[in-house]
C-alpha positions as CSV (number, residue, x, y, z in Angstrom):
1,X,0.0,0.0,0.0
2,X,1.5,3.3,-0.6
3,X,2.0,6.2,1.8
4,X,-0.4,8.8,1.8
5,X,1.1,12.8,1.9
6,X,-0.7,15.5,4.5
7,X,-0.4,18.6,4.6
8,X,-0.5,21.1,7.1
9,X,-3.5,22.7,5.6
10,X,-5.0,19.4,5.4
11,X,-4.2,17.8,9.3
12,X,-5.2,21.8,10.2
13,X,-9.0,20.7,8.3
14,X,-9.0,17.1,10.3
15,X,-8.1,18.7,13.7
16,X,-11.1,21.8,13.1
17,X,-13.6,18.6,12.6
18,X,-12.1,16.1,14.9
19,X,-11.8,18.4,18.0
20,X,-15.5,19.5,17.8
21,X,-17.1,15.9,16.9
22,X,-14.7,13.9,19.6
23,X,-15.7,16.5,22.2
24,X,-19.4,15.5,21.4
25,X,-18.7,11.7,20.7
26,X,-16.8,11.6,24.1
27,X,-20.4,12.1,25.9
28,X,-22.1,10.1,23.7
29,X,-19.7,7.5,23.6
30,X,-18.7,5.2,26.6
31,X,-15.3,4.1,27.2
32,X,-14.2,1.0,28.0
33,X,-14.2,2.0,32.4
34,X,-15.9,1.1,35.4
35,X,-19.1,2.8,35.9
36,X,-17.3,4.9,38.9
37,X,-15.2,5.9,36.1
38,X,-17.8,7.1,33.7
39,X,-19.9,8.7,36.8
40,X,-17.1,11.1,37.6
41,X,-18.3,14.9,37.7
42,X,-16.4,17.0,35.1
43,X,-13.3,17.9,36.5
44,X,-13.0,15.4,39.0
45,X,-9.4,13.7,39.6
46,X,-10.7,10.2,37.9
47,X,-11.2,11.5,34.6
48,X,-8.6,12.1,32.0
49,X,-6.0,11.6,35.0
50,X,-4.9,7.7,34.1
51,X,-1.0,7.2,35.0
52,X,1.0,5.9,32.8
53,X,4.7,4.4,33.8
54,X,6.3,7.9,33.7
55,X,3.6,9.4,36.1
56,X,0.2,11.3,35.7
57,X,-1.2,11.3,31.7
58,X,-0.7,14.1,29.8
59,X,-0.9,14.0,26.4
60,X,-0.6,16.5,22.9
61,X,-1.8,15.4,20.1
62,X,0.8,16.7,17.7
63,X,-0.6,20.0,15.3
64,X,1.6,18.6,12.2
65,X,3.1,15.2,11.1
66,X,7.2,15.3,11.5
67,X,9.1,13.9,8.9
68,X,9.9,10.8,9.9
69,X,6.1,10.1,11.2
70,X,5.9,6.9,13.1
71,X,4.5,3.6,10.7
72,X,2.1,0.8,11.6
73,X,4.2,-2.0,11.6
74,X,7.4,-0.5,13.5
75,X,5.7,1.5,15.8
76,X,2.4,2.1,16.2
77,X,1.0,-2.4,15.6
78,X,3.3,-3.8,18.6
79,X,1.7,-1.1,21.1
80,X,-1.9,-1.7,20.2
81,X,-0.9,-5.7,20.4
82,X,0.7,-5.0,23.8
83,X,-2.0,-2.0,25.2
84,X,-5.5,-2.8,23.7
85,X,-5.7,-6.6,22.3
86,X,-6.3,-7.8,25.3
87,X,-10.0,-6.1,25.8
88,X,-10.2,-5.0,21.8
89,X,-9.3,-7.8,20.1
90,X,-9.9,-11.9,19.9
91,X,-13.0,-12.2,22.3
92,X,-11.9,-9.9,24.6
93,X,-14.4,-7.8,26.9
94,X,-14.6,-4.8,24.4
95,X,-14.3,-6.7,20.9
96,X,-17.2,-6.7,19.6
97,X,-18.1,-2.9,20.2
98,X,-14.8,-1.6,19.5
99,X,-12.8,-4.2,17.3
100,X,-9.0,-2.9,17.5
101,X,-7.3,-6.6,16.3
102,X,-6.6,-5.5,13.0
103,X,-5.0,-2.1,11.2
104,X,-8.7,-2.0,9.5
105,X,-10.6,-1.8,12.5
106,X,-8.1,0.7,14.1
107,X,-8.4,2.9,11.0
108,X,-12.1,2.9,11.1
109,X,-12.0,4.0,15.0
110,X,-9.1,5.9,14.5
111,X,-10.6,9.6,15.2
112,X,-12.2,7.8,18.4
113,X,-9.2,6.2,19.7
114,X,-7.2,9.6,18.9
115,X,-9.7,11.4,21.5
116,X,-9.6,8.7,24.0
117,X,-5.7,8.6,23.5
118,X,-5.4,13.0,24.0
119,X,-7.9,12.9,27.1
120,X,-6.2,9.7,29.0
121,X,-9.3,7.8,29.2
122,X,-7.5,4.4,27.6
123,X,-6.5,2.7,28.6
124,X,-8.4,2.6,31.4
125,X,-6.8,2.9,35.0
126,X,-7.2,-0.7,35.5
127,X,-6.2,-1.9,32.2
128,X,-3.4,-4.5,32.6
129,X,-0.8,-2.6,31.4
130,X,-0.4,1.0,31.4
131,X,0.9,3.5,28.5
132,X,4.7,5.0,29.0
133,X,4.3,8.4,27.9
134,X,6.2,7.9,24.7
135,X,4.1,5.3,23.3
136,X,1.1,7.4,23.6
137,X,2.5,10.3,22.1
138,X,3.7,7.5,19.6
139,X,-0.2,6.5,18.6
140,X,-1.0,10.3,19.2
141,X,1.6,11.2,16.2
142,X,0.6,8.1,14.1
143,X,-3.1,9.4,14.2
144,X,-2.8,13.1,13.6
145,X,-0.3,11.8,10.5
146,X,-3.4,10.2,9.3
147,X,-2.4,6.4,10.8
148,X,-0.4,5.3,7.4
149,X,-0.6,1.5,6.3
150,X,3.1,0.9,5.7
């Protein structure tokens, strides 16, 4: 498959949509929590606040793609294999609403997964294994460069 170009006018476009629609689709949308987790009041310290290994979760979803943007099969695959399969994928708890075993159903939840990725809410604080800062800011880059199929 060959690489797809974007450009900053372009990513500027996706972000002016994406921002808007995941701010809506995050209250319509549950994520794969607790209930105590999706109960929180706005601003409470169990939303958006997951740790990762490096400390408290704070992520920026980058404003263009760098140069050498981040592929699926290097960088982007073996953290969704290692983060997410284990609810998202092969019968686990979350498969068959959000299916995340393939780079197809990744792509087609990709601007969901990019919000939930920018406001810490997955993984989930009691996922098995938490997200080191880089490898969020990893997916984060792979997204916002339009999650290229190398």
């Amino acid at each position: 498959m060959q690489a797809v170009r974007v450009t900053s006018a372009q990513t500027s476009a996706f972000f002016a949509f994406v921002v808007p629609f995941c701010a809506f689709a995050s209250l319509a949308l549950p994520a794969c929590s607790s209930a105590a987790d999706t109960a929180s009041p706005p601003g409470s310290a169990s939303q958006g606040s997951t740790s990762d290994e490096a400390g408290p979760c704070t992520a920026t979803v980058p404003s263009a793609c760098p140069t050498a943007a981040p592929t699926w099969n290097a960088d982007a695959m073996p953290i969704f294999e290692s983060h997410c399969w284990s609810c998202h994928a092969g019968g686990g708890i979350e498969s068959s609403q959000f299916p995340l075993g393939s780079y197809s159903g990744i792509y087609q939840a990709r601007t969901t997964i990019l919000e939930q990725l920018s406001s810490c809410t997955m993984p989930p604080s009691d996922a098995p294994t938490a997200l080191t800062s880089d490898e969020r800011e990893t997916l984060l880059t792979w997204l916002a460069c339009g999650a290229p199929d190398d």
